[in-house]
C-alpha positions, 0 to 999 in steps of 0.5 A: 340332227339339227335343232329347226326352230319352226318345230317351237312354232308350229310342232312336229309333222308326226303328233307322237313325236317330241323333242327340238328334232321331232326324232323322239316318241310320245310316252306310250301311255299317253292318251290319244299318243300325243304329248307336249312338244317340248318335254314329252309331258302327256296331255291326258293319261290312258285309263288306269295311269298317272304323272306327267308322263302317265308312267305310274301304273294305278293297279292297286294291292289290298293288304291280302296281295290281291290286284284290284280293278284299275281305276280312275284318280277320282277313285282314289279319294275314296280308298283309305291310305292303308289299305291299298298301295301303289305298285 
């Protein structure tokens, strides 16, 4: 495809396409299936999912293997490091 330089200007006609040809799909994890045009970096994660490309899952282990309810980044300033893994 050809790079269209009103793309950069205006954005894509799909709000969960990216890329300078609007031919590649928002992360599937991002809030509202939008992301930013240029890198497919998400405004905001869907609950329970982190990073730029809400691609870390939040469920967390305790030390007895056990899932714990998803939560919010907030929550987590709460939880003691050695308890609880990211998986």
């Amino acid at each position: 495809m050809m790079h269209d330089p009103l793309v950069s200007l205006i954005g894509c006609e799909n709000v969960s396409a990216y890329g300078s040809d609007c031919d590649l799909k928002c992360p599937t994890n991002c809030k509202t299936n939008t992301c930013q045009i240029q890198d497919g970096s998400c405004y905001e994660c869907n609950p329970g999912w982190i990073g730029g490309k809400c691609t870390e899952s939040m469920t967390v282990v305790n030390d007895y293997g056990e899932l714990s309810p998803v939560c919010h980044a907030s929550c987590f300033s709460d939880l003691h490091e050695e308890s609880f893994t990211l998986v």
